[in-house]
C-alpha positions in Angstrom: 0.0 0.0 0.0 3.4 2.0 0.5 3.5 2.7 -3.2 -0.3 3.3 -3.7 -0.7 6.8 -5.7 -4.5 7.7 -5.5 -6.7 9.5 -8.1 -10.2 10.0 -7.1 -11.7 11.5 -10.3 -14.8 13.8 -9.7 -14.3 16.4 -6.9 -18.4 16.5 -5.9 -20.1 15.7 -2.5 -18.7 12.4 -2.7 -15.5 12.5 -4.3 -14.3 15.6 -2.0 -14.6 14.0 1.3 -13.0 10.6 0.2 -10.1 12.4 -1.4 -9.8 14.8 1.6 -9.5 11.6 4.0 -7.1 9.6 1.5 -5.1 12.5 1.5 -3.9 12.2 5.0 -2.4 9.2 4.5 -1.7 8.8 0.7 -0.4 10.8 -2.3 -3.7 12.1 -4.2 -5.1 13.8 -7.2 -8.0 14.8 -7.0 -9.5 15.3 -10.7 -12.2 17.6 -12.3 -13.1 18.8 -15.7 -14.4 21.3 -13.7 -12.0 24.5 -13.7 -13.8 26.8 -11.6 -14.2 23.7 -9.0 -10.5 22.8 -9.2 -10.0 26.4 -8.7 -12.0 27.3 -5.8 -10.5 24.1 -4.1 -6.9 24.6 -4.1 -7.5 27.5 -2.2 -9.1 25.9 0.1 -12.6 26.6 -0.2 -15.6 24.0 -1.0 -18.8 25.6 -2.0 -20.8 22.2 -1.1 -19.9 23.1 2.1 -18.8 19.3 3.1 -15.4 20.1 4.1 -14.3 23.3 6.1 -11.8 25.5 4.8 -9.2 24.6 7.9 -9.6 21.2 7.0 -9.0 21.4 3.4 -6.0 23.5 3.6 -4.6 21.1 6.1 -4.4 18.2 3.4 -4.0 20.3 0.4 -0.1 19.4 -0.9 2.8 22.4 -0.2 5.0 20.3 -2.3 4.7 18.3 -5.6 6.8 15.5 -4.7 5.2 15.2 -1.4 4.5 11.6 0.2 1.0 12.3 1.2 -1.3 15.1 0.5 -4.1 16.1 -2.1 -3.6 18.2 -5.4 -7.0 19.1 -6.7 -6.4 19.2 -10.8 -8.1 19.3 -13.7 -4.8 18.3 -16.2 -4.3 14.7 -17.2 -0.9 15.2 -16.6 -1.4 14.6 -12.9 -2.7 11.5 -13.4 -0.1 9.7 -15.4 1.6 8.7 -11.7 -1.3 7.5 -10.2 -2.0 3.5 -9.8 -5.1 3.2 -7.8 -7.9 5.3 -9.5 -11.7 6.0 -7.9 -14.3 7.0 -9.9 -17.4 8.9 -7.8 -19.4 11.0 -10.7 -22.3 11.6 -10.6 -25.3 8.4 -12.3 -28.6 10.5 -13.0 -31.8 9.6 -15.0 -33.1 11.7 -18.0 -36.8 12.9 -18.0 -37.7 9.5 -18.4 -36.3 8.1 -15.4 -33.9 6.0 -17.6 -30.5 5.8 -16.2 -27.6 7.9 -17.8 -24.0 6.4 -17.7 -22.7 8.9 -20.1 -20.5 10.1 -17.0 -19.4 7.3 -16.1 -18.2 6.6 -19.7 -16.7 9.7 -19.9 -14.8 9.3 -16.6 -13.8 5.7 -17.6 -12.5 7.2 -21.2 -10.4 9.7 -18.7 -8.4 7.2 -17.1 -8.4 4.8 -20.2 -6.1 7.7 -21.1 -3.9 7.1 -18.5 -4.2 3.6 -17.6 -0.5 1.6 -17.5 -0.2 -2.4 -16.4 -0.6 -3.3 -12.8 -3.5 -0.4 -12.1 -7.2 -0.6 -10.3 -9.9 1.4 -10.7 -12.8 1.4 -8.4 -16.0 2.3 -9.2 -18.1 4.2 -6.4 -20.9 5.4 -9.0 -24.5 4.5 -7.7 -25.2 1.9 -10.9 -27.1 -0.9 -11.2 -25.6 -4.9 -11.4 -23.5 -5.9 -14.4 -22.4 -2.1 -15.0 -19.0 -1.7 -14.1 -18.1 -5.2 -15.9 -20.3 -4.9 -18.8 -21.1 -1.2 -19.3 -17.2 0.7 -17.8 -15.1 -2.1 -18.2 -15.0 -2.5 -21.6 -14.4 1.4 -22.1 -11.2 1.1 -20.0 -10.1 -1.8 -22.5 -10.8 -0.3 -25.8 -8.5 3.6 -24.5 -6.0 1.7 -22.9 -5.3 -1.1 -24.9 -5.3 -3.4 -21.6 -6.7 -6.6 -21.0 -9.0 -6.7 -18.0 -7.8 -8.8 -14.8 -4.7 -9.5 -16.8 -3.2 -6.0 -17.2 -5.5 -4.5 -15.2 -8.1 -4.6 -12.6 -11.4 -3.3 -11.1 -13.3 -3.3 -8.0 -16.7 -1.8 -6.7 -17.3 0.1 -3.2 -20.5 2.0 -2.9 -20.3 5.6 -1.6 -22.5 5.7 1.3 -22.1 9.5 1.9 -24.9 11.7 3.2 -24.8 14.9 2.2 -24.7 17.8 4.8 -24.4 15.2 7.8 -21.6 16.7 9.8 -21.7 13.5 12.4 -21.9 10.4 9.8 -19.0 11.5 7.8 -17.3 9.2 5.1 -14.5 7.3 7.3 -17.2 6.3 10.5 -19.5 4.6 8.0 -18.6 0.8 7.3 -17.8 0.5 3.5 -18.1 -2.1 0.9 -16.0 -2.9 -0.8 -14.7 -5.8 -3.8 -12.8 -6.4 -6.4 -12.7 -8.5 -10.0 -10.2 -11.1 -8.5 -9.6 -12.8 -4.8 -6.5 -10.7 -4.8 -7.4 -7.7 -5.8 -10.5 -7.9 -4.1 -8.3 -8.0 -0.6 -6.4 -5.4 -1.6 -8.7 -2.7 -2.6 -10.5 -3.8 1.2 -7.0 -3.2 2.4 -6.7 0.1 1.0 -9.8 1.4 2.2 -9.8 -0.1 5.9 -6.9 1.7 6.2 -8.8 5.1 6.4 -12.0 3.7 7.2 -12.3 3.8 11.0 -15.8 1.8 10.7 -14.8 -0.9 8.9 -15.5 -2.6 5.8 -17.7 -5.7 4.2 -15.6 -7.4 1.9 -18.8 -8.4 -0.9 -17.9 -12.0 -2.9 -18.3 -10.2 -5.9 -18.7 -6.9 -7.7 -22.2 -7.7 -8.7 -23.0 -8.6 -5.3 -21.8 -4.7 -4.3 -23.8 -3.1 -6.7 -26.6 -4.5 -5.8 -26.3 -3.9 -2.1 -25.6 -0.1 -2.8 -29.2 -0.3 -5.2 -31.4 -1.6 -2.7 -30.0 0.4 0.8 -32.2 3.6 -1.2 -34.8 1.4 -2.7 -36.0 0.5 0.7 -35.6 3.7 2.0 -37.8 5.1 -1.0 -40.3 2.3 -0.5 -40.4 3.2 3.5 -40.9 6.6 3.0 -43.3 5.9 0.3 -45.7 4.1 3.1 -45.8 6.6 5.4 -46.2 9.6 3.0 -49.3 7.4 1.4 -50.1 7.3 5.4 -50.1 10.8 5.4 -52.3 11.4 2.7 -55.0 9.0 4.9 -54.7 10.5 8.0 -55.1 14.4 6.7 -58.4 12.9 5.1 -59.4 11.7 8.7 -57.8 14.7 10.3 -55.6 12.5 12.6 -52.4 14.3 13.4 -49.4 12.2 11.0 -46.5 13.2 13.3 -48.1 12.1 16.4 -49.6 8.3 15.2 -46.0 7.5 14.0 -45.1 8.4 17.2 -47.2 6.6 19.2 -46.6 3.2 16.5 -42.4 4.2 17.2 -42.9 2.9 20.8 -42.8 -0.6 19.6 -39.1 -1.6 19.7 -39.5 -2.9 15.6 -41.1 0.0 14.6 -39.0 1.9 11.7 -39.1 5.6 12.8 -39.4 6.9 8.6 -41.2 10.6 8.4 -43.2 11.6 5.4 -41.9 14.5 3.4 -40.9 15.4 -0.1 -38.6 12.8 -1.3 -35.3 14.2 -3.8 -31.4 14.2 -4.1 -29.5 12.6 -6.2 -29.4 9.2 -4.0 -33.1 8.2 -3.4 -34.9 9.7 -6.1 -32.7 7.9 -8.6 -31.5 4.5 -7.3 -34.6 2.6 -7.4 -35.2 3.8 -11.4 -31.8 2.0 -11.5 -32.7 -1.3 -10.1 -35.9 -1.0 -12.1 -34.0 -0.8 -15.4 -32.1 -3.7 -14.8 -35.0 -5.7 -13.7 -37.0 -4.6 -17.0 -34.1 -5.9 -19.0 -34.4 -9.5 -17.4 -38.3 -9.4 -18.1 -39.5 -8.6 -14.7 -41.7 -5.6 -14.1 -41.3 -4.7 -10.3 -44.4 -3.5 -8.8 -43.5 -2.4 -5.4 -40.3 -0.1 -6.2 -42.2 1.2 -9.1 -45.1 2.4 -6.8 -43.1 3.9 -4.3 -41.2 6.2 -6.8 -44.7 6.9 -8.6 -46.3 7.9 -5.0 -42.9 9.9 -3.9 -42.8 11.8 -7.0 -46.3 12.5 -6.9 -45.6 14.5 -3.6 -44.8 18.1 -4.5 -48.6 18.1 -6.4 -49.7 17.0 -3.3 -48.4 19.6 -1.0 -49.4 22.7 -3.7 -52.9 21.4 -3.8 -52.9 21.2 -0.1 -51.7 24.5 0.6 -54.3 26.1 -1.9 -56.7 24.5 -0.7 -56.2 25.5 3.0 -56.0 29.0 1.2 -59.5 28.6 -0.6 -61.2 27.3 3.0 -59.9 31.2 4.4 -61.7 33.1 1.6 -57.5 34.1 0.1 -57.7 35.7 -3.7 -55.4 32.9 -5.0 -54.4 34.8 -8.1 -51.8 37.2 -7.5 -51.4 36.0 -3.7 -48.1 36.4 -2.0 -46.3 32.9 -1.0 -43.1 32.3 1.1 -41.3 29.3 0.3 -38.7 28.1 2.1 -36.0 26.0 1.1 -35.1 24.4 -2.2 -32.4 22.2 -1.6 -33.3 18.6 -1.3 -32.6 18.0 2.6 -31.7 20.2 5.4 -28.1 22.4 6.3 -27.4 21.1 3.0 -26.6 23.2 -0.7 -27.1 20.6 -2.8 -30.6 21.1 -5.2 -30.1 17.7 -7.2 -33.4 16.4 -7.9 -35.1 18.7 -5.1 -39.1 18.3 -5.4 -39.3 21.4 -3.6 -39.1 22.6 -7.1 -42.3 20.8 -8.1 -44.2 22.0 -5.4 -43.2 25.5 -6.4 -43.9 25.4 -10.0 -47.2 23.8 -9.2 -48.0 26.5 -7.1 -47.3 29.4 -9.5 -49.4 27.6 -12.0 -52.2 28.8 -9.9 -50.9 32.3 -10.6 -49.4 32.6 -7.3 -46.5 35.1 -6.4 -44.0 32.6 -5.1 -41.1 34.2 -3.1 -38.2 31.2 -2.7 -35.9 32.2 -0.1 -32.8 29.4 0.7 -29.8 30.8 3.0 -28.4 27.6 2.0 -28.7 27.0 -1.9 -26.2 28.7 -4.4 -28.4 31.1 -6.5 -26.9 31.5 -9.7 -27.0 27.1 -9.5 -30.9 27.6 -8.8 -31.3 30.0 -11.8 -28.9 27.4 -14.2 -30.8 24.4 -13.1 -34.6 25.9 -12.4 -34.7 29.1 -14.4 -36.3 30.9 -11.6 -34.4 33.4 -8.9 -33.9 33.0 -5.5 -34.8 35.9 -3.0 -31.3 37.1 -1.2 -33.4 38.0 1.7 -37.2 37.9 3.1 -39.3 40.7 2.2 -40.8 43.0 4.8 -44.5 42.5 3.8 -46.9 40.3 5.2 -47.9 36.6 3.1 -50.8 35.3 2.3 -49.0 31.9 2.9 -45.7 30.0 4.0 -44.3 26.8 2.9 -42.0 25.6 5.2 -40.2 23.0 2.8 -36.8 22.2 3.8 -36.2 21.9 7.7 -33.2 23.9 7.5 -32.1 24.7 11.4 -32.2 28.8 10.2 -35.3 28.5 9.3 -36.7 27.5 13.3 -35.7 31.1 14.5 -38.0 32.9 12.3 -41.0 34.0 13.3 -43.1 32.8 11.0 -46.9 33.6 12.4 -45.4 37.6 12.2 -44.7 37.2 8.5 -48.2 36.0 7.9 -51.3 38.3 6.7 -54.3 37.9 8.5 -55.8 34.6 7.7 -52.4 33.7 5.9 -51.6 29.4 6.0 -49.0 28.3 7.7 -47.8 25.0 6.0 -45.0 22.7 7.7 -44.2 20.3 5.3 -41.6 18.6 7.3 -43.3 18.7 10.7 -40.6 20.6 12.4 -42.4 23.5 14.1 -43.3 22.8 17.5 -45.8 25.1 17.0 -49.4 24.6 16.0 -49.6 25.1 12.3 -52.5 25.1 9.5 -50.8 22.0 7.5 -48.5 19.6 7.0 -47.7 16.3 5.7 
C-alpha cells in the first residue's frame, strides 16, 4: 500500500470528502473537468460546504513531490503517476427516469487515457448490477489497450455518503468494498480499511456490491413511500401524521421513517436504476415502481394542499403572495439535485401565485442554471398570504413565521418541524 498513488476523479459531495481523508495518509489527485471547482479548491474553499476551509487547507499538498497530501487538478498530466484510481461522478436519470452512464463513460474514457499495467480502478458510482463489468469495463479496455484482470483490474465500493451530515462522515460509515479477483478484491479492502475507522464488508463479488448499494435507497424510498401514502389517509381523517407515528415508534420494531418530499441525487434515482435492470431480465417490479410513482407525486400534493387551506380562508389565490422556504433537497445542505421542492413551487405558481423562494443555503446562480427561476437574497418585509415551510433547515426554526403571515395567511410545515401549531403539514 506504501507505493499506492491515489486519483479519485470527480471532486463533488462524494469525491471531495473521500479524497480529503485519502489524502492524510496517501499521495492524491483529486481530478475535475471542472476548472472553476478545481479552482475554488486549491485555495481551500468548498462551496458544497462538506469540508471546512481549515480542513482542506490542512491536506491540500505544499509540495509536488510530497508523500501524502491532495492536489486538486483538472490536467491529465497529474494522473499519469497515479495507480489506484476512484471514480465517484455523478449516475442520473433523464426525463424519463432511464439511467444515464454517459458520465461514467466519460470518466472511464479519462483514465483509459492514463491507464498503465498493474493499475485498479474502483468504481463508487451508484449503478445498477453488471455495470461496471459490462457497461465501464470495456471502455477502459478499448483507450487503454489493456486486457481486464490480466493488465489490469477493477473493484466496486458504494459511496455511502450523506450529504450535509456533519456526524456520519465518510470514514465512521462501514464500506463495501470488492474487487474483480480474490486478490485484488483483498487489496482494494485493504486500501480502504486503512482510512475507514468503521470498517469494511468485503462483498464475494462486484455484482454482489452493486446490488447492495441499489437496494440500501430502494428500501428507503419504499419506507418513505408508506408513510407519505399514510399521510395522505390520516389528513383525510384529520388525525395528526406526526403524532400516530409516534405513538406506533414505541414498539421496539417499529421503523421511525417521516413523510416528506422525497429528492437528491441518491433516493430519487436508485430505485429507477434497479428498475431498469429488472426490465431488462423481463421482470416488471411493482413495489419499487409504486413507491417512486407515489414519492414523485408528492410536490402536487403539498401545492394542492396548501391552496386548498388558502381557498377554506376566503384568500384571492391569483396574485397572492407565497413564502417558500428551502429548495435544496434535505436540510443544512446546498445541494438542489433532484429537489421536489421545485415541483411543489412550480405547481403552485401555476395557480398564478406570487412565489417568493428564499434558501440561505442553496447557491443562487445554480438555482437560476438548473430551475430558471431566482432566489430571494433575503425575506421581504411585507406580510404573506401563505408559507411553505419546505426544507427543515435549522435557520429556518428562529424565524417568526406567524409575524410574516397576513391575517388569515396558512402556515404549511411540510416537514413537521415547528413545534408550533400550524395550518398543515404532511
Amino acid at each position: 500500500m506504501k507505493n499506492k498513488k491515489i486519483a479519485v476523479i470527480g471532486l463533488g459531495y462524494v469525491g471531495l470528502p473521500l479524497a480529503r481523508l485519502f489524502a492524510t495518509k496517501y499521495a492524491v489527485v483529486g481530478f475535475d473537468i471542472n476548472s472553476n471547482r478545481i479552482n475554488e479548491l486549491s485555495n481551500g474553499i468548498d462551496s458544497t460546504k462538506e469540508i471546512d476551509s481549515k480542513t482542506l487547507k490542512k491536506v491540500l499538498k505544499q509540495e509536488a513531490n510530497s508523500d501524502i497530501g491532495l492536489l486538486c487538478s483538472n490536467s491529465m498530466d497529474d494522473l499519469k503517476e497515479c495507480n489506484f484510481f476512484i471514480i465517484t461522478v455523478p449516475t442520473p436519470v433523464d426525463n424519463t427516469n432511464r439511467p444515464i452512464l454517459t458520465p461514467l463513460f466519460k470518466a472511464s474514457e479519462t483514465v483509459g487515457k492514463v491507464l498503465k499495467k498493474g493499475d485498479i480502478v474502483v468504481y463508487e458510482s451508484t449503478v445498477y448490477p453488471g455495470v461496471t463489468e459490462e457497461e465501464c469495463i470495456p471502455v477502459l479496455e478499448d483507450i487503454s489497450g489493456l486486457t481486464f484482470n490480466r493488465d489490469f483490474f477493477a473493484g466496486y465500493s458504494p459511496e455511502r455518503i450523506n450529504p450535509g451530515d456533519k456526524e456520519h462522515t465518510v470514514e465512521k460509515i462501514l464500506k463495501v468494498t470488492s474487487g474483480s479477483t480474490q486478490e485484488i478484491a483483498l487489496l482494494i479492502d485493504e486500501v480502504y480499511a486503512s482510512v475507514i475507522t468503521a470498517g469494511t464488508h468485503l462483498a464475494p463479488s462486484i455484482k454482489v456490491a452493486e446490488a447492495a448499494k441499489v437496494i440500501e435507497n430502494s428500501q428507503r424510498d419504499i419506507n418513505i413511500a408508506f408513510v407519505n401514502e399514510l399521510a395522505k389517509i390520516f389528513n383525510l381523517m384529520d388525525i395528526d401524521t406526526n403524532e400516530v407515528l409516534k405513538a406506533a415508534g414505541t414498539k421496539w420494531n417499529f421503523l421511525p421513517f417521516k413523510p416528506g418530499l422525497v429528492g437528491g441525487h441518491c433516493i430519487g434515482v436508485d430505485p429507477y436504476y434497479l428498475a431498469q435492470k429488472a426490465q431488462q431480465f423481463g421482470y416488471h417490479p411493482e413495489i419499487i415502481l409504486a413507491g417512486r410513482r407515489l414519492n414523485d407525486s408528492m410536490g402536487k400534493y403539498v401545492s394542492s394542499e396548501v391552496i386548498k387551506l388558502m381557498v377554506q380562508r376566503d384568500i384571492k389565490i391569483k396574485n397572492s403572495k407565497i413564502l417558500f422556504l428551502g429548495i435544496t433537497f434535505k436540510e443544512n445542505c446546498p445541494d438542489v439535485r433532484n429537489t421536489k421542492a421545485v415541483d411543489v413551487i412550480l405547481d403552485l405558481k401555476s395557480y398564478g401565485t406570487e412565489v417568493t423562494v428564499y434558501d440561505p443555503w442553496a447557491l443562487a446562480e445554480e438555482v437560476k442554471s438548473e430551475f430558471g427561476f431566482e432566489l430571494s437574497p433575503n425575506i421581504e418585509s411585507t406580510k404573506y398570504d401563505a408559507i411553505v415551510l419546505a426544507v427543515s433547515h435549522s435557520v429556518f426554526l428562529e424565524l417568526d413565521l406567524r409575524s410574516m403571515l397576513a391575517e388569515n395567511g396558512v402556515l404549511y410545515d411540510v416537514k413537521g418541524i415547528l413545534s408550533e401549531k400550524v395550518d398543515g403539514r404532511l
